[in-house]
N, C-alpha and C positions, 0 to 999 in steps of 0.2 A: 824357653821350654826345651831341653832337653829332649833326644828325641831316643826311640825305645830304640839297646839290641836285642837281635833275636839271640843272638850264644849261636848262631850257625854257622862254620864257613861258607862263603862264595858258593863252591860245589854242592854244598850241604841245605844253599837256598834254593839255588836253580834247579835242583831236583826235589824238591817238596813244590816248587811252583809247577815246574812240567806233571808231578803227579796230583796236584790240586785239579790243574785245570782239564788234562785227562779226565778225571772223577767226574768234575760238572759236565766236560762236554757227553759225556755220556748220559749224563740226567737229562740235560737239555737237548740233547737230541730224542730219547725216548718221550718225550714232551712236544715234539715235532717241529721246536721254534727254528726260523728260519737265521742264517749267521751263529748257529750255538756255539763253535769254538771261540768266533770271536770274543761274545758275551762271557762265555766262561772265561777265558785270558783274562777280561777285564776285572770279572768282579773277583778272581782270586789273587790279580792283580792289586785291586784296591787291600783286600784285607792279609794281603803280607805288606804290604809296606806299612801298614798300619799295625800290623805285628814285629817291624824293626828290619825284616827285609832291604837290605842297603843295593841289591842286584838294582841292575838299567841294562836294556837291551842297547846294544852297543850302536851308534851309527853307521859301524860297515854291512849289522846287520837291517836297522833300519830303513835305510838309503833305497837297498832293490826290495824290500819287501813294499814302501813307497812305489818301488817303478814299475812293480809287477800290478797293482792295482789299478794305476795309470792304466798300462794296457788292456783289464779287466775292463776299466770303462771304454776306452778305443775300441776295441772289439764289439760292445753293441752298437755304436755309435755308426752303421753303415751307411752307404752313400745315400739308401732310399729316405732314409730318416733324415738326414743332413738337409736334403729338400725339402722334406716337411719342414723344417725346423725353421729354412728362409725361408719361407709363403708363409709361414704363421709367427714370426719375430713379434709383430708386435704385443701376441700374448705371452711369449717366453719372457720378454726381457720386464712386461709390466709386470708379470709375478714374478719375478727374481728382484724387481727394483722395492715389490710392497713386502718383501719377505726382509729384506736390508733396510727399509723404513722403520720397520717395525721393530728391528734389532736396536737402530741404532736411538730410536724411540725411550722403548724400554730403559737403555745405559744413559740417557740424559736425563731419565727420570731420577731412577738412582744414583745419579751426579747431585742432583738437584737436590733430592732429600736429607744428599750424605750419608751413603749410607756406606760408601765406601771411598776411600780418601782418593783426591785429584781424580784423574782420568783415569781409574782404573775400571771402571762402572761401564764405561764405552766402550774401551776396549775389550773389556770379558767378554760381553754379549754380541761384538761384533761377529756375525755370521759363516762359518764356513771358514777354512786356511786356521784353522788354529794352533799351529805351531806357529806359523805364521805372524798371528798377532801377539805371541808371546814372545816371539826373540823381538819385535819390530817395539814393544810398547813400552819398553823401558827408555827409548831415548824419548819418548813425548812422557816422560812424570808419573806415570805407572809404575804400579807395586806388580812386577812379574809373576810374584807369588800368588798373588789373589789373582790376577789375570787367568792364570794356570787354572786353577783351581775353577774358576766361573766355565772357562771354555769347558773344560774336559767333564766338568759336573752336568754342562749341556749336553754334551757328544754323548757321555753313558746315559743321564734319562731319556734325550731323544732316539739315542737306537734301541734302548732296552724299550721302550713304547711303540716303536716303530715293528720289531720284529714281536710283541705281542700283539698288536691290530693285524697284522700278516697272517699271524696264528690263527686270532678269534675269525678273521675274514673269511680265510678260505678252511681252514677247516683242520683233521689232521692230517691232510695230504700236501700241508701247505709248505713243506722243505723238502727238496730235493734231496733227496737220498744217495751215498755213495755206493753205488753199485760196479760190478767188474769194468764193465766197459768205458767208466769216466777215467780210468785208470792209463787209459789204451791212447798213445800218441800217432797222430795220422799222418804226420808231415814233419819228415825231421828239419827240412828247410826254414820252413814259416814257425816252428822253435828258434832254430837258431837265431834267426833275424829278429822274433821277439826276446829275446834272451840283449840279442844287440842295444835293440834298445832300451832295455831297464839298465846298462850298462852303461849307455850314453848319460841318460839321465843320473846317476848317480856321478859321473866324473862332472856333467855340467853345475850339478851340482856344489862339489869343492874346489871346480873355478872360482865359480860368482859367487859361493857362497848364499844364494837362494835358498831360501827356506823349504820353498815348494819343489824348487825343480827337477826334483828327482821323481815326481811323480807328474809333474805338467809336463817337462820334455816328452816322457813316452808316450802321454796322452796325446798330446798333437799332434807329433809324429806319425802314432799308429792310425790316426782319423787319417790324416794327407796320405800316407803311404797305401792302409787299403780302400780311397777312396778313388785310389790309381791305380788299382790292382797291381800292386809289388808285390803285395805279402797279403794273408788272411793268418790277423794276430790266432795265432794259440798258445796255449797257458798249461805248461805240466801243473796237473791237478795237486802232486805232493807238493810243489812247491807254495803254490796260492795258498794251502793249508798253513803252512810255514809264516807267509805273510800274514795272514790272518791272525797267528799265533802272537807275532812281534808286534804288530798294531795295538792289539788289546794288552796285552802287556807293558807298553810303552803309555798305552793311557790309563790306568790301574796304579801302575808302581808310581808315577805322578804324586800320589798325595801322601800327603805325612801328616800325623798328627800336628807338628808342627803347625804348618800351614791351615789344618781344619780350625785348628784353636786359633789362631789369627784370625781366621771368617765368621768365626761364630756367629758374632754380631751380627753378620750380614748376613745368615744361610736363610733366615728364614723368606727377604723380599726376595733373595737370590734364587731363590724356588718359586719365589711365586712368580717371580718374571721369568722364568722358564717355562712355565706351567700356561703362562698368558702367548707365553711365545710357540708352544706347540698346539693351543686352541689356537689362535691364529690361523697355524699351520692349517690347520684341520678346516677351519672356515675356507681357507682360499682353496683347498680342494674341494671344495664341492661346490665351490663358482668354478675352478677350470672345468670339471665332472659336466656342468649343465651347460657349459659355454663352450667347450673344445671337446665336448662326447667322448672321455676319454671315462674309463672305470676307475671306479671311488677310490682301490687301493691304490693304481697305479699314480693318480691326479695327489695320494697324499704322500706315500713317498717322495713324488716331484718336489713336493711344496716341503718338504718335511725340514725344521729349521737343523740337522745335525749335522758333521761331518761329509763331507761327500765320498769320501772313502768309507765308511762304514755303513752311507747307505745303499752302495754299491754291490757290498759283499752281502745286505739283508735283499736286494732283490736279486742280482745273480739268483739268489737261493730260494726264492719263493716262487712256487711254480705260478701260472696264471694272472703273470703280471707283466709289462709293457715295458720288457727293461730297456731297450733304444731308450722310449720315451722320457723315461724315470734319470736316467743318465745325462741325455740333453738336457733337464732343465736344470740338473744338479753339476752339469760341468759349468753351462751358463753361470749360476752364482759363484760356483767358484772363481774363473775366470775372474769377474767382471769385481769379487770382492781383491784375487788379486791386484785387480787395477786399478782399483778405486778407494778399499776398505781403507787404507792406511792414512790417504786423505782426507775422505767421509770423515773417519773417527777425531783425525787431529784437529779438523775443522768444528766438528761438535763439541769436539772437549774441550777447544778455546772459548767455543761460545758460552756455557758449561763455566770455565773457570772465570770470565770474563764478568759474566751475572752475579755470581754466588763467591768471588773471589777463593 
């Protein structure tokens, strides 16, 4: 299938996108939803590239908009919370381990049914790092394509659900508003030095060629450094915008008709296992809520099956929420699918292809 042009130049797309998503973040911010630039990126992301839109946000730009998020998360992640987090492990790590059960559940079902060819059904819905599992799952028999498509079709309903319950929750005081003084830098220093590190992170990155590293190096980094008082990470507010902007964009311009017409078949279970996958969500906070007295929103953003970059920047943004909290359990699964997702999944999809040839 032949895929639509727009008749635009290059220049003549990236500013119909900048002015698209201008337009929405404006709606969505008079709607008071929390993350609206991102959301807007995303979804006017989605409907140009489905209008022929051939633009991708480049990886030089990608890479620090990656490491500046990193830091976003390192910055709440302080040393008092770091404690909490070891005296209470063995509830982080059992809901991040039934949040990956449940992922990788779901994808052996839809192995099972066939609903979508080899191990692609495993890999889509594996949890969290989803670029991640999209460059990783073509050397285990995955259709990249579809892969793509299942992750980032997660990432937009889970944050777009995520920053509507943020909304319905608290109210419409529930986004943090850009007013003069977030503008206002207090330390050229602890800039600088976070600026270093999205900077590390981006060359560690086209070392190793890591997927993730350009947004885990800062992350770690900024946890150890200010949990040593070196630095206290700060974040120029224009630039996080920036980030924000290239994230959602980078997951929007993703899909093509192309690829939707491949999934077809499979959109309908492929939402319903999402849909099973963020009721889920939704169950497990409200046993951490009654079991670790933490508040309902904060306990389901923890738990929330999406990106952990995007649900980063929907609580950053939401006032009256536990972002430390929300951040530890969402670095934990990242982490932990880091180091484990790629074997989990090759391991289930053997078993997977083993049964059902």
């Amino acid at each position: 299938m032949a895929e639509p042009d727009s008749g635009l130049s290059r220049a003549a797309q990236w500013l119909a996108l900048l002015a698209g998503s201008l337009l929405l973040f404006g709606v969505l911010q008079l709607a008071h939803l929390p993350a609206a630039l991102l959301l807007a990126c995303m979804l006017v992301g989605i409907a140009a590239s489905l209008r022929g839109f051939a633009v991708r946000v480049p990886q030089s730009f990608l890479f620090p908009a990656q490491g500046l998020i990193g830091c976003l998360m390192a910055q709440s992640l302080q040393p008092a919370l770091l404690l909490r987090v070891l005296h209470d492990w063995p509830l982080f790590l059992g809901f991040t381990t039934l949040v990956m059960a449940a992922s990788m559940g779901l994808g052996w079902w839809l192995s099972r049914h066939k609903v979508l060819p080899g191990t692609t059904a495993i890999w889509g819905l594996a949890p969290g790092a989803a670029s991640a599992m999209v460059l990783i799952c073509e050397a285990y028999g995955a259709d990249p394509r579809l892969v793509a498509f299942m992750q980032y079709t997660r990432v937009i309903i889970v944050t777009a659900v995520a920053a509507l319950v943020a909304r319905l929750w608290l109210g419409p005081g529930s986004s943090a508003r850009l007013d003069g003084d977030v503008w206002l830098l207090q330390d050229n220093y602890n800039v600088a030095c976070t600026l270093g590190l999205v900077l590390l992170g981006m060359l560690s990155t086209r070392l190793t060629r890591a997927p993730s590293g350009a947004m885990l190096l800062p992350l770690v980094l900024g946890v150890f450094l200010q949990s040593q008082g070196v630095l206290q990470i700060e974040l120029p507010p224009l630039l996080l915008l920036c980030a924000y902007a290239c994230i959602g964009w980078t997951i929007g311009l993703r899909y093509t008709r192309a690829t939707l017409a491949h999934a077809r078949r499979a959109l309908p279970r492929v939402l319903v296992s999402i849909a099973v996958l963020i009721i889920f969500g939704m169950s497990l906070a409200v046993a951490l809520a009654l079991l670790g007295g933490f508040d309902p929103l904060s306990a389901y953003l923890a738990t929330s099956p999406g990106g952990a970059d995007s649900v980063a920047i929907i609580a950053t943004h939401a006032v009256a929420v536990d972002v430390g909290f929300v951040m530890a359990m969402q670095v934990a699964r990242f982490i932990l699918v880091l180091l484990t997702g790629p074997r989990l999944s090759r391991w289930v999809a053997q078993r997977a292809q083993a049964r059902h040839g």
